[in-house]
C-alpha positions as CSV (number, residue, x, y, z in Angstrom):
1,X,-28.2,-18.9,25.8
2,X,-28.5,-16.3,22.9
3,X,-28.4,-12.4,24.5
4,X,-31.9,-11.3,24.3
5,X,-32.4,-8.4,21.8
6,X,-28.7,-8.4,20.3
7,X,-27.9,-8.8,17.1
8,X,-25.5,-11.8,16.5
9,X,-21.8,-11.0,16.6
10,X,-23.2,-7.4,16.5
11,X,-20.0,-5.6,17.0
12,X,-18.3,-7.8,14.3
13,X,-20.7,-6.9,11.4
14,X,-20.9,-3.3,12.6
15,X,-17.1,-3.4,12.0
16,X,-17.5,-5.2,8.7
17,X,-20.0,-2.6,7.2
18,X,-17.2,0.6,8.2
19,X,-14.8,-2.0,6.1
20,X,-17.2,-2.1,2.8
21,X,-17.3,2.2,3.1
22,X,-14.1,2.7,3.4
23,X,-13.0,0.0,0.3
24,X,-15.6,1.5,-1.5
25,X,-14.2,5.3,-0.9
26,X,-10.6,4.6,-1.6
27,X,-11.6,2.9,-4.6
28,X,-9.9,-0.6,-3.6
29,X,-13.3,-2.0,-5.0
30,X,-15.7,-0.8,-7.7
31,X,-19.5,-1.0,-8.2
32,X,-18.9,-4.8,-9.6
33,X,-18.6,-5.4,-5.7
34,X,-16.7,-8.2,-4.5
35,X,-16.7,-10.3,-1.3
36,X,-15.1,-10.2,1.9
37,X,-15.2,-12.4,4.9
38,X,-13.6,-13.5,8.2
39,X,-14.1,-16.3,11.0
40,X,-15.8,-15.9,14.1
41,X,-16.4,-18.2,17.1
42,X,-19.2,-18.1,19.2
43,X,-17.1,-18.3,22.4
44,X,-20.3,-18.4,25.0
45,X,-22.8,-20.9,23.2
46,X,-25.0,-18.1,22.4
47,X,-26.1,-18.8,19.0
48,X,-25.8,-22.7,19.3
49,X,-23.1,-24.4,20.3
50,X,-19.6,-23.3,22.3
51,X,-17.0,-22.9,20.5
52,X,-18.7,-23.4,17.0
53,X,-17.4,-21.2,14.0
54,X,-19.0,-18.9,11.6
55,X,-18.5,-16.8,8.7
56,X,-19.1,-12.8,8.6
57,X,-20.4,-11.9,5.2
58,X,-20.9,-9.3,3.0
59,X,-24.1,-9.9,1.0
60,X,-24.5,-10.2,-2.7
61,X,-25.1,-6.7,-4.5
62,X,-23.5,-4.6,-1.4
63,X,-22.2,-2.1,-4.3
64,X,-24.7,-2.5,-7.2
65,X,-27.9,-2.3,-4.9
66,X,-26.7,-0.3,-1.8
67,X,-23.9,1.8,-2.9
68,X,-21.3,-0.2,-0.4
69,X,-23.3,1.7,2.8
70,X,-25.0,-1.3,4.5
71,X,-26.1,-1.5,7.7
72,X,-24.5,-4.0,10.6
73,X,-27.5,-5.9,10.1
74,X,-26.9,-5.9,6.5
75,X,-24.1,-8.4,7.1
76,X,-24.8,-11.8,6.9
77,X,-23.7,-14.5,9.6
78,X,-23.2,-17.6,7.5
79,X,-22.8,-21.7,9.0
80,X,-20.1,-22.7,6.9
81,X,-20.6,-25.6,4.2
82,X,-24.8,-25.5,4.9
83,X,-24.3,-21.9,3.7
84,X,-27.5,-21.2,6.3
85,X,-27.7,-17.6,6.9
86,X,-28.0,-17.5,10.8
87,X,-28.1,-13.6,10.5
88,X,-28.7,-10.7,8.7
89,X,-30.5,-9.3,5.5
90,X,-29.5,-9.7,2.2
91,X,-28.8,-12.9,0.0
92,X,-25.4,-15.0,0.0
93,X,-22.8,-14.1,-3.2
94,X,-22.6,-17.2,-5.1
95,X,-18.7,-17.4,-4.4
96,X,-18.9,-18.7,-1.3
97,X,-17.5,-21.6,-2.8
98,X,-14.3,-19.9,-3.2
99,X,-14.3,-19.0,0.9
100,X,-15.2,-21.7,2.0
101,X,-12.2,-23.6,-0.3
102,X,-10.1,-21.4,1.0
103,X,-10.9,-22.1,4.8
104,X,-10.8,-25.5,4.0
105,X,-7.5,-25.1,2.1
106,X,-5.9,-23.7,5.4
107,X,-8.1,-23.4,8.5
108,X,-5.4,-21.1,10.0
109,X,-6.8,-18.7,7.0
110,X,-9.0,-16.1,9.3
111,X,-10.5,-13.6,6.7
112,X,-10.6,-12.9,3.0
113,X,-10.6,-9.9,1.1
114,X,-11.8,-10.0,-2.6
115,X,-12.3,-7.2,-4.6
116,X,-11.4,-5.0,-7.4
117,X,-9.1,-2.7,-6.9
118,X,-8.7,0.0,-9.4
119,X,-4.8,-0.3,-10.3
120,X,-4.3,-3.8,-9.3
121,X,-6.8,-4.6,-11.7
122,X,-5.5,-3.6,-14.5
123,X,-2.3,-6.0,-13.6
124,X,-4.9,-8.8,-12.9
125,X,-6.7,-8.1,-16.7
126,X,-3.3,-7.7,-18.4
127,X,-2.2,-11.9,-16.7
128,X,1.0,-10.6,-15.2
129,X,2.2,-10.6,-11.4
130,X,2.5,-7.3,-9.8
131,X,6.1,-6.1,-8.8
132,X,6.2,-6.0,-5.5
133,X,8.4,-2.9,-4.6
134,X,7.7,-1.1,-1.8
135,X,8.8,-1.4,1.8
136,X,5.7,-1.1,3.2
137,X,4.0,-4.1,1.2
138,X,7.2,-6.5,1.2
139,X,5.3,-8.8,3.7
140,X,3.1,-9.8,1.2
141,X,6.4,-11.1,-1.0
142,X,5.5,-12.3,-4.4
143,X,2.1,-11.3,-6.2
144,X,1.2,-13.9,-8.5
145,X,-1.5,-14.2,-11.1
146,X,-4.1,-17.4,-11.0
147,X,-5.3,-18.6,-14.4
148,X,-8.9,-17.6,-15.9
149,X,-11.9,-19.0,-14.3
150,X,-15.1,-17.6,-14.7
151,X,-16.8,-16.1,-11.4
152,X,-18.6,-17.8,-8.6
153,X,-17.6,-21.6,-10.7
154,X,-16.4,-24.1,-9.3
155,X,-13.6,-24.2,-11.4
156,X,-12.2,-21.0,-10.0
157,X,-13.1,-22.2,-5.9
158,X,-11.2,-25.4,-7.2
159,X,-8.2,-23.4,-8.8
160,X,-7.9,-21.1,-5.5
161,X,-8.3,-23.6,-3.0
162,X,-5.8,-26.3,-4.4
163,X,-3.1,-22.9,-4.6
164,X,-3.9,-22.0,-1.1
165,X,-3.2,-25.4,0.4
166,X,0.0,-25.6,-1.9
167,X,1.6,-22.3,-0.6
168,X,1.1,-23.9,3.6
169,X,1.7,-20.6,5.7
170,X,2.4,-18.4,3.2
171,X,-1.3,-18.0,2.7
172,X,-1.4,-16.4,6.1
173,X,-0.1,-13.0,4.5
174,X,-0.9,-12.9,1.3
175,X,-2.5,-11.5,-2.2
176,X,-3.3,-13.0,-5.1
177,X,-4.6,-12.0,-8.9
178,X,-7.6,-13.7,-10.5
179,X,-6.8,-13.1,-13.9
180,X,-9.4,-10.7,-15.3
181,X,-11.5,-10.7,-11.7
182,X,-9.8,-8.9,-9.3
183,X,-7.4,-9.6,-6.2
184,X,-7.9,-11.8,-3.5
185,X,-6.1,-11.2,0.0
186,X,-5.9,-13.9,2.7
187,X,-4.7,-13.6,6.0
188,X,-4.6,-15.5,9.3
189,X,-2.7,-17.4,11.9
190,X,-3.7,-19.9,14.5
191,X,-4.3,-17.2,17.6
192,X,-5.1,-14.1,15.5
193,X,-8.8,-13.3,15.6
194,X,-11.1,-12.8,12.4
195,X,-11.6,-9.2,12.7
196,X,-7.7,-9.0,13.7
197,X,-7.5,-10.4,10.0
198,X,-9.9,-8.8,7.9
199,X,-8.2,-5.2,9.1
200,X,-4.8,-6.6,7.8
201,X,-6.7,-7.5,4.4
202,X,-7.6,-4.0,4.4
203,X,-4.2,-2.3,4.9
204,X,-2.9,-4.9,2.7
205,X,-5.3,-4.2,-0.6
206,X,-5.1,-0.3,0.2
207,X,-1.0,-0.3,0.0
208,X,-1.1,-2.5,-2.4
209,X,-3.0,0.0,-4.6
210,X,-0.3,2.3,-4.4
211,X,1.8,-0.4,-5.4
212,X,0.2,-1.6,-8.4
213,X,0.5,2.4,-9.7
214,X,4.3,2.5,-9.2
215,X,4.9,-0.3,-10.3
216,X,3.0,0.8,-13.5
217,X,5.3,3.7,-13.3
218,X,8.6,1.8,-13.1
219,X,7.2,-0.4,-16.3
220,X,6.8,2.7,-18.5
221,X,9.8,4.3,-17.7
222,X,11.6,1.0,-18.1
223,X,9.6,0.9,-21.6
224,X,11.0,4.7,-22.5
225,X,14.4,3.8,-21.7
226,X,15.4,6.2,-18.6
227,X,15.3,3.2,-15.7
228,X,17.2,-0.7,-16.5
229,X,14.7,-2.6,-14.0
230,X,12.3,-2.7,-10.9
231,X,14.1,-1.1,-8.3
232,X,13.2,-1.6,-4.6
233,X,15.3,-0.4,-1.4
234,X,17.4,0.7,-3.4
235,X,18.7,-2.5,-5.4
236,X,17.4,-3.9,-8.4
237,X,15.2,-6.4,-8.2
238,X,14.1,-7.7,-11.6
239,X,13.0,-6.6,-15.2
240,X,10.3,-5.7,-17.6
241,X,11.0,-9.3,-19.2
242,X,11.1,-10.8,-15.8
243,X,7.5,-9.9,-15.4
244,X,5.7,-9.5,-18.9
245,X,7.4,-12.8,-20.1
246,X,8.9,-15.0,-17.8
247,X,5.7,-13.7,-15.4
248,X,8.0,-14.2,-12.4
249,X,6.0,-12.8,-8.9
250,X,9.2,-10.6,-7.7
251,X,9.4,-8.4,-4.7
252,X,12.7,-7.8,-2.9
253,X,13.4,-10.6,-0.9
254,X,17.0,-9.5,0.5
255,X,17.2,-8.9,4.7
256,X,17.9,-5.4,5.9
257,X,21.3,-6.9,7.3
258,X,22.2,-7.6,3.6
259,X,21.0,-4.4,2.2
260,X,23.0,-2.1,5.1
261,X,25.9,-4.1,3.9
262,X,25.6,-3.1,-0.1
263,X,25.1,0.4,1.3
C-alpha cells in the first residue's frame, strides 16, 4: 500500500534535484540542459506492484525554464516504455527514447548522465575521441565519438542503443560523445543501486571535465612542437594523428605492475 502523504521515491528525487545544481554550478551542463536518469525499484509494492521498476527523471526545460534549481517534486517518476509519469511536475524530454534504448541495450545499465559539458563539448563538436589521460578517469578507458544524429530522433536512440549492447559490460563504466550534442555517461552493475550509479555519472562527467582541458592542453603543445605525444603516468600513450585522424579512443591501458617495472 502507497505511504500516505509521501511523495514517491521521495528521497530519490530529492537527491536527483542536489545532482541537477551541482552539474549546473560546475558547468558540466549548460542552459541547453540535458537529461539524466537512473532505475529504481519499488521494493514494498507501494506504488503498484513489488518489485516493479521505474525511472527517476529530470523534466524537459530543467535549465531553460528553472535555472537547473528544481524542487524533489520537480522530478519526474516515469513507467518505462508507457512513458506514464507516475510522479512529479514537469513534462517528459523527448529523449527518452535514447534511455530507455539504453536500459534495454543492457539492463545492468542503472543511471545515465547526459549533458553538455563545457570542455568535453568542444571534443564532441570537433568528431574526435577525447584522450583519456589522467589517473583518476582511467576507469572510464577509451572515449569514443558516436556519429551525428539529430536530438531526441530515433535515429540517434537507435545509434546509442545498438553501441551500448555491442560494448556488453563495458557500458557499466563508461562515456561516450554525441558528435555535436554533448556526452553521455552510463553506469551500472547487477547489485549496484540507481542512485549508487547516478553519483558515479556525476564524478565521472566532473573529472572528465578536467580531462577534456588537459587534454586540450597536451594537443596544443604537441601542435607548437615542445611535447612528441599524449602522455599519461608517465609513458606515452598515443599522438595528435592518433586522435585527429586515425580518431583512435586512447587512454593508458598498461597495469600498475607494468608501469613500476618501466620505472
Amino acid at each position: 500500500m502507497r505511504n500516505a502523504g509521501r511523495m514517491p521515491f521521495e528521497h530519490e528525487r530529492a537527491d536527483m534535484a542536489s545532482i541537477v545544481k551541482f552539474i549546473m554550478e560546475r558547468f558540466d551542463t549548460n542552459v541547453a540542459g540535458g537529461n539524466f536518469s537512473f532505475k529504481v525499484v519499488d521494493r514494498d509494492g507501494d506504488y503498484g506492484e513489488i518489485g516493479k521498476e521505474y525511472i527517476i527523471m529530470t523534466p524537459t526545460m530543467m535549465s531553460e525554464a528553472y535555472l537547473g534549481t528544481l524542487t524533489a517534486a520537480q522530478i519526474l517518476v516515469v513507467e518505462p516504455h508507457t512513458r506514464k509519469i507516475i510522479d512529479g511536475v514537469g513534462n517528459l524530454t523527448r529523449e527518452i527514447n535514447m534511455h530507455e534504448a539504453v536500459y534495454d541495450a543492457n539492463p545492468d545499465i542503472k543511471a545515465i548522465l547526459h549533458g553538455h559539458a563545457k570542455e568535453q563539448l568542444s571534443w564532441a563538436t570537433m568528431g574526435v575521441p577525447i584522450p583519456n589521460l589522467t589517473e583518476a578517469t582511467q576507469k572510464v578507458k577509451g572515449v569514443e565519438v558516436l556519429p551525428f544524429r539529430h536530438n531526441c530522433s530515433e535515429e540517434i536512440a537507435e545509434m546509442v542503443g545498438a553501441h551500448v549492447a555491442k560494448l556488453g559490460d563495458a557500458a557499466l563504466m563508461h562515456e561516450y560523445l554525441l558528435n555535436s550534442h554533448g556526452t553521455m555517461i552510463t553506469v551500472g552493475g547487477k547489485n549496484m543501486s540507481g542512485l549508487t550509479a547516478i553519483h558515479k555519472a556525476v564524478s565521472v562527467v566532473d573529472t572528465m571535465e578536467y580531462n577534456a582541458h588537459i587534454a586540450y592542453e597536451q594537443t596544443m603543445l604537441q601542435l607548437q612542437g615542445s611535447l612528441d605525444g599524449y602522455y599519461s603516468k608517465g609513458i606515452k600513450i598515443g599522438t595528435v594523428e592518433d586522435v585527429f585522424k586515425d580518431h583512435k579512443a586512447i587512454y593508458n591501458d598498461k597495469s600498475n605492475l607494468e608501469l613500476e617495472v618501466k620505472s
